[in-house]
N, C-alpha and C positions, 0 to 999 in steps of 0.2 A: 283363259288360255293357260295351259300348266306349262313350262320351260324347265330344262334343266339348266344349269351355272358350269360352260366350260372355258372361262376364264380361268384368272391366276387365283390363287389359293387365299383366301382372304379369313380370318375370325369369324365377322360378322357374313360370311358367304364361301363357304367351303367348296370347290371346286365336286362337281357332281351329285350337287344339290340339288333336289324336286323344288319349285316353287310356283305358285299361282300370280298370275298377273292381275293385280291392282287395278289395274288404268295404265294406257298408253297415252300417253303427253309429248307433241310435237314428234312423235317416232320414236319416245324411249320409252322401257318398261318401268313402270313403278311396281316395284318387288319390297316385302318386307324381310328385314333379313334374321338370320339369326338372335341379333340383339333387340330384336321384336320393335323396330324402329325403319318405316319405308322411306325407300332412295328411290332415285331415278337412276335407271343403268343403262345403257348403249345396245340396244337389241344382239350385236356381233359375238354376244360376250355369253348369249344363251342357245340353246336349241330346243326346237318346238318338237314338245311330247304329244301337247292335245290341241287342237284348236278347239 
């Protein structure tokens, strides 16, 4: 699934960022971010481009 980042404006996660989803764990996305290092993030914080 691709999502874009319309949360707050982060370094390592720029706001209006394309990103592909990793793995969903418990209902959060695991995204790798800019600093080329994966987090788990709150699904609320993205919007879905592709399923």
């Amino acid at each position: 699934m691709t999502v874009k980042y319309i949360g707050p404006d982060y370094v390592a996660l720029p706001t209006g960022t394309i990103h592909e989803v990793l793995s969903i764990e418990k209902g959060w996305y695991r995204i790798m971010t800019e600093l080329d290092e994966s987090y788990l993030f709150p699904p609320h914080v993205f919007e879905v481009v592709d399923e």
